[in-house]
C-alpha positions in Angstrom: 46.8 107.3 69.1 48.9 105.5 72.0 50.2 102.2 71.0 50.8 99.5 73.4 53.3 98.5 75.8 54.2 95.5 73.6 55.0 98.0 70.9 58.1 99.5 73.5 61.6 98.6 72.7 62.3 95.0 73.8 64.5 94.7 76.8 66.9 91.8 77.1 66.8 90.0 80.2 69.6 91.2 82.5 70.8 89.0 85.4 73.4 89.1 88.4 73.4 91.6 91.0 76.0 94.8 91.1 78.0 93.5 93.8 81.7 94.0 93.6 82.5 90.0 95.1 84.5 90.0 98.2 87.3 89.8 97.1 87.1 93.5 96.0 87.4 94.1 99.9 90.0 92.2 100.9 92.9 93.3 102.6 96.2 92.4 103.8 97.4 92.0 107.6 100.7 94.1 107.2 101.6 93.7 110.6 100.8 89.7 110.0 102.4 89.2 106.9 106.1 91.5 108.7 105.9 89.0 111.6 105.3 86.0 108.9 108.3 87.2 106.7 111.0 87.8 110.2 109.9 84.0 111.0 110.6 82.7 107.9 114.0 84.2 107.4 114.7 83.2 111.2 113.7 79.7 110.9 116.3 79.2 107.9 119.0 80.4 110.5 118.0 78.2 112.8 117.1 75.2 110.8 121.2 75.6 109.4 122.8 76.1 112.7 121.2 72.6 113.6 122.0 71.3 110.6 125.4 72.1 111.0 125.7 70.6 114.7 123.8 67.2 113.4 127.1 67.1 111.3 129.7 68.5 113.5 128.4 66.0 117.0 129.7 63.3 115.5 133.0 64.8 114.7 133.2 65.8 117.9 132.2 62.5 119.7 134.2 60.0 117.2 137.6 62.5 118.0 136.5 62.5 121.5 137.1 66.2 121.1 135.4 67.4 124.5 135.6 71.3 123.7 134.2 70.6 120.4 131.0 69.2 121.5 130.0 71.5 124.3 130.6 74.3 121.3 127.8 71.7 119.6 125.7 71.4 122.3 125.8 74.9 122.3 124.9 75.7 118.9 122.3 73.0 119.2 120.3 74.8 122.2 121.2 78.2 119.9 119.3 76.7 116.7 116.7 75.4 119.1 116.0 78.8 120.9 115.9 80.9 117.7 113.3 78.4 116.9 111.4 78.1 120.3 111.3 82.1 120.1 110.1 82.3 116.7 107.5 80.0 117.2 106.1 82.6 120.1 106.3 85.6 118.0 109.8 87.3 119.9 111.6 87.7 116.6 114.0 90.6 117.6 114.8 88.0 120.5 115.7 85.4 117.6 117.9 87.1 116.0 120.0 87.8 119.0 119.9 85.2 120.3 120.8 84.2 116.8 124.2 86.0 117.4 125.5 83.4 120.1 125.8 81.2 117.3 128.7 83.1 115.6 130.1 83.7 119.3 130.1 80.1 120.5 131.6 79.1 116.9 134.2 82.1 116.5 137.2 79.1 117.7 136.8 78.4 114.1 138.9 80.2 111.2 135.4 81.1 109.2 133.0 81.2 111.7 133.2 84.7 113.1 131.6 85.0 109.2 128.2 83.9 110.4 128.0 87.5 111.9 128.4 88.6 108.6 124.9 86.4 107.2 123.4 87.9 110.7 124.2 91.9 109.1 122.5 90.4 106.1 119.5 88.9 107.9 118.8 91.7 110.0 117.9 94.0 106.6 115.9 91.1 105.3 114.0 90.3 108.5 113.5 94.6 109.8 113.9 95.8 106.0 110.2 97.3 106.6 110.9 98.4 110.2 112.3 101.7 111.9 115.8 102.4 110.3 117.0 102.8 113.8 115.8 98.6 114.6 117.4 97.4 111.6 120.6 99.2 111.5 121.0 98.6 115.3 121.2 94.6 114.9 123.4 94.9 111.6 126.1 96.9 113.2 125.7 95.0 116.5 126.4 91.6 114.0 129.0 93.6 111.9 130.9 95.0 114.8 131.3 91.2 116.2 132.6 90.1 113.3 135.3 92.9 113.1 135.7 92.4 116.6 136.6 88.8 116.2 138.6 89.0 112.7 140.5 91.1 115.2 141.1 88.5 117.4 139.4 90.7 120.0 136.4 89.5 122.4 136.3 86.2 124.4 137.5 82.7 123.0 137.5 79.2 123.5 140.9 77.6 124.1 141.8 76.6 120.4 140.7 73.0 119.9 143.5 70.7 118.5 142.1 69.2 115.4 143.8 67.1 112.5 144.6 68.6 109.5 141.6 66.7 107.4 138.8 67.2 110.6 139.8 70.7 110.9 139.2 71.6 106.7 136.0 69.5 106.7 134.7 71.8 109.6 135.8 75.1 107.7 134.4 73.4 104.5 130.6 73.2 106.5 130.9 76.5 108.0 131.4 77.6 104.6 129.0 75.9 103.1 126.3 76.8 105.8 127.0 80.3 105.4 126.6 80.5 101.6 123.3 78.3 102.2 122.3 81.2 104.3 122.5 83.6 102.0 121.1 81.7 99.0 118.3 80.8 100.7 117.1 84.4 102.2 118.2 85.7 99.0 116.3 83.3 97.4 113.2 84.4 100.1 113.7 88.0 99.7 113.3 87.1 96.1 110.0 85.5 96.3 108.4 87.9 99.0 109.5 90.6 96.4 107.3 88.9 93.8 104.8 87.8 96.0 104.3 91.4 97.3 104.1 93.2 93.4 101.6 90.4 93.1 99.5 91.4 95.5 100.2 94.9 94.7 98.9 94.5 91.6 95.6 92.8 92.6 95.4 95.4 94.9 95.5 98.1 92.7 92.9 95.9 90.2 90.4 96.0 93.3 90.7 99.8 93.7 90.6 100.2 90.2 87.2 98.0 90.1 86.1 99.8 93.4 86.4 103.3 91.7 84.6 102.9 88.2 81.3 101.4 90.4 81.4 104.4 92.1 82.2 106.9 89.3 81.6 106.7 85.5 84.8 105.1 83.8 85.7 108.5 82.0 85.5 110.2 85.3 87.3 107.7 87.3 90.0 107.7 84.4 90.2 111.7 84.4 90.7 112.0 88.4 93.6 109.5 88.1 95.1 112.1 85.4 94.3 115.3 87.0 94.4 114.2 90.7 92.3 117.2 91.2 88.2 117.6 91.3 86.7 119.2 88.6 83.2 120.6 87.0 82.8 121.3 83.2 79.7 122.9 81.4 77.4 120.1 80.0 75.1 122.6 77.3 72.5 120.2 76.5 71.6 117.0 78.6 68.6 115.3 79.6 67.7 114.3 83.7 66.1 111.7 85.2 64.6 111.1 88.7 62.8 108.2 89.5 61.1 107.7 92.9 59.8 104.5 94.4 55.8 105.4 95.3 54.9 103.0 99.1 58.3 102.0 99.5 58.2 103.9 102.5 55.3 102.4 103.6 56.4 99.1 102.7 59.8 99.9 104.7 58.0 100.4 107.8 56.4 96.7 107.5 59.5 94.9 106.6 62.8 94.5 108.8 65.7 96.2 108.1 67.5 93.4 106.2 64.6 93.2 103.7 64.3 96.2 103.3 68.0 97.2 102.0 67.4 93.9 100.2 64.8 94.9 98.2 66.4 98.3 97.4 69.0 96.8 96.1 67.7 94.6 93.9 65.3 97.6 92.8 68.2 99.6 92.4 70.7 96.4 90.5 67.8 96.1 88.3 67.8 99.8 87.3 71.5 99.8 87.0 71.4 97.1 84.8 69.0 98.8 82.3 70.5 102.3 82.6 73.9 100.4 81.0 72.5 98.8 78.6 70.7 101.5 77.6 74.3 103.5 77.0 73.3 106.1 79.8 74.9 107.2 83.2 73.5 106.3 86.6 74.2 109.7 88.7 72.9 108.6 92.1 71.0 107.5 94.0 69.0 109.6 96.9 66.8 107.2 99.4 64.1 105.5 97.4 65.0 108.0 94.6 66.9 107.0 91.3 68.9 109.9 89.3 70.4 108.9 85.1 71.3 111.7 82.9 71.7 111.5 78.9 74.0 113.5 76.9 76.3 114.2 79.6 79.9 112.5 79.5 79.3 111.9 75.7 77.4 114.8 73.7 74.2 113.1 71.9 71.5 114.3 70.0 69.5 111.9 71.1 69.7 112.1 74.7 65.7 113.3 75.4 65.0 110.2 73.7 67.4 108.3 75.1 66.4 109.0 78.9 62.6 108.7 77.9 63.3 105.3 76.9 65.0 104.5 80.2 62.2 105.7 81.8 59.8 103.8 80.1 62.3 100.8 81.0 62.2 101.5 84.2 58.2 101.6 84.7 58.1 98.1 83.1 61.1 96.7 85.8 58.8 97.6 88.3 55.9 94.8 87.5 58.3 92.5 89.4 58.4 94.0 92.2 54.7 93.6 94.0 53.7 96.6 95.7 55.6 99.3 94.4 55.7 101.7 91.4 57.3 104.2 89.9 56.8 107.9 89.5 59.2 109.7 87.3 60.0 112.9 85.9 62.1 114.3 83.1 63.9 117.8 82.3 66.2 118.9 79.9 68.9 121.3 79.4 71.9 122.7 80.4 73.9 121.7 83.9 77.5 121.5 85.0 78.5 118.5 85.8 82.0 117.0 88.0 83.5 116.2 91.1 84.0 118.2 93.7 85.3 117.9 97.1 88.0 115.6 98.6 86.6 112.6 100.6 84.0 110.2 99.3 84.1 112.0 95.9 80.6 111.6 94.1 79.9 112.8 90.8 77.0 115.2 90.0 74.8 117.2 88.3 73.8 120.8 89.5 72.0 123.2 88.0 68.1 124.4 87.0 67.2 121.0 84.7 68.3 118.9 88.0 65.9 121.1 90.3 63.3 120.5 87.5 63.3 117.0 87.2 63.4 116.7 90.6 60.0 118.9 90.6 58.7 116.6 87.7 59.1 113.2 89.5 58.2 114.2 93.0 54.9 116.1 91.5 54.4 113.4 88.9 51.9 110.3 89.1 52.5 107.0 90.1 53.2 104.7 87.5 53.9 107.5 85.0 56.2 109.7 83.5 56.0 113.2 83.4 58.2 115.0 81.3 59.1 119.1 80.6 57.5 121.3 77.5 61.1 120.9 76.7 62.2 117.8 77.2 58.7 116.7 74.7 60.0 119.4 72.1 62.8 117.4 71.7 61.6 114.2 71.7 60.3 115.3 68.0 57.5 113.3 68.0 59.1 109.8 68.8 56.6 109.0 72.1 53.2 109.0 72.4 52.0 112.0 75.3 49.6 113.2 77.1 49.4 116.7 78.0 49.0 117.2 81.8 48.4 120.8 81.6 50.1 123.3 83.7 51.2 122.2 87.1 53.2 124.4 89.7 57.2 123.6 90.4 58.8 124.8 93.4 61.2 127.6 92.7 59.7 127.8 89.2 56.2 128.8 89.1 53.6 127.2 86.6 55.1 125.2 84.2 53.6 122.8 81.7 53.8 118.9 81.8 53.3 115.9 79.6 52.9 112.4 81.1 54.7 109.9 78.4 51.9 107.4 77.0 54.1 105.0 75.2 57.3 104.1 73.9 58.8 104.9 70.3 56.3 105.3 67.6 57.1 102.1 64.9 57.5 105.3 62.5 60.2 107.4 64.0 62.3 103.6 66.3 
């Protein structure tokens, strides 16, 4: 005698949709974020050399040192330029323009140094670049300050400084150049951070990306094996579910609604195939495929997928409309992941074919399960026997159409 509906397994509400948030797809302008950095480490350069001249024009105007403040002036339209060329994007401009600063300062003792924090900048500001870019400006710097340590290249006519006026200038140079350093050390340091950060939370995103697209034991098993696979599955249970006037439907709605609708068909499906403890294989169309018994070996799984069925007929009062015929095989298959782009896993053998026969000859709002699959199910569901009906590729085969869910003796 058929029981109820009521008398089915209670199903807790489920809520949310499947989607994997936005942030799952976000990515990061590498292009933007090399052009970001070489501003950055420029602007420090700059910002020091005018620094430096907001200290050393005074000097120069209180001595009445005329040489000494055209070498200002000059530093000052050199901190300025880096800047103004920066600001437009011209960054390999920057830096040599950057250079002129070390030239027009070489008159003193430790300035042909700054060449030295230029070498250093370059690998910094190009570290990500074409070896050829970045090792071109750090010799060009280098070979300056050899050059000038030398006492080779063009000079201004030494500059007759006091004692005291003359340290105090070495002392900024000094002090400038190790401020250099510290801070784009002190950059390099935090971009370093900043990009295993992101890293990481890149690699979080793909992680979350993969397992909704592939079972977690199958995602977790490609990233060991790096390889597709298949294995032998000896006893499983299928399950196809296809959506009876959808295509109807889909030819009244607009597009938008239409994938709309799917999806929350589908969500809602999703949601009751994991709380049921069973895999979600596919989906095909307007077609819904779960398998039992498959990446864990369970004695249970005829029952298990019969219940999801049933689940999955009462999901489908809330959707005006529509119903859901579904068929049910079990057996052996081979299941894996084959293939090297969009990587899918699957099912493939003669239970898949069958269940495919069984839900696309079933009835609507039913389902129809294998002589098999009821054998197994022991007695635990109520059943009507359909009789024999014809399967593709398999000839007459009997049916049963599931009445109910478990019996209160066998739950």
């Amino acid at each position: 005698m058929s029981t109820s509906p009521e008398s089915r397994p209670a199903v807790p509400p489920v809520g949310g949709d499947a989607s994997f948030g936005t942030d799952a797809f976000d990515s990061v302008d590498a292009l933007a974020a090399r052009g970001h950095r070489a501003t950055l480490y420029l602007r420090v350069l700059a910002y020091v050399v005018i620094a430096n001249v907001a200290l050393w024009l005074p000097v120069a105007v209180m001595m009445r040192a005329t040489a000494l403040a055209i070498v200002d002036v000059g530093l000052l339209v050199t901190g300025l330029g880096a800047l103004w060329l920066t600001r437009l994007g011209h960054v390999h401009v920057a830096l040599v323009v950057a250079i002129a600063y070390g030239d027009t300062g070489s008159e003193i003792r430790l300035a042909n140094l700054w060449f030295i924090v230029l070498a250093v900048a370059a690998y910094f500001v190009f570290y990500d670049y074409r070896p050829l870019v970045r090792d071109t400006y750090a010799l060009l710097a280098f070979g300056l300050f050899v050059a000038y340590a030398a006492g080779v290249g063009p000079r201004l006519e030494p500059m007759r400084l006091p004692r005291e006026y003359h340290d105090a200038i070495e002392s900024m140079v000094a002090a400038s150049i190790a401020i250099s350093l510290f801070v784009m050390m002190r950059l390099f340091m935090f971009e370093l951070s900043d990009a295993e950060r992101r890293l990481g939370l890149a690699n979080a995103r793909l992680e979350r990306i993969l397992e909704n697209m592939l079972p977690k034991a199958v995602a977790d098993r490609l990233r060991t094996e790096g390889r597709a696979f298949a294995d032998p599955c000896p006893d499983c249970s299928v399950l196809f579910a296809d959506l009876v006037g959808f295509t109807e439907l889909s030819e009244r709605l607009p597009a938008d609604e239409v994938v709309e609708l799917l999806n929350r068909i589908f969500s809602r499906f999703d949601d009751l195939t994991e709380q049921a403890g069973l895999e979600k294989i596919k989906t095909i169309g307007d077609a819904y495929m779960a398998a039992a018994g498959v990446l864990e070996p369970r004695a249970d799984h005829a029952s298990a997928i019969a219940a999801l069925a049933l689940a999955l007929q009462d999901a489908m009062d809330e959707f005006d409309g529509l119903s859901l015929r579904a068929g049910i095989s079990s057996g052996p298959v081979i299941a894996g992941v084959i293939g090297k782009r969009r990587l899918v896993y699957d099912l493939w053998g003669d239970t898949v074919n069958v269940a495919a026969r069984m839900a696309s000859g079933g009835v609507a709002g039913r389902v129809q399960v294998t002589a098999d699959s009821w054998r197994r199910l022991a007695g635990a569901f109520d059943a009507e026997p359909r009789g024999t009906v014809e399967v593709k590729g398999k000839g007459p085969m009997k049916a049963y159409l599931l009445a109910s869910g478990l019996r209160p003796d066998s739950a």
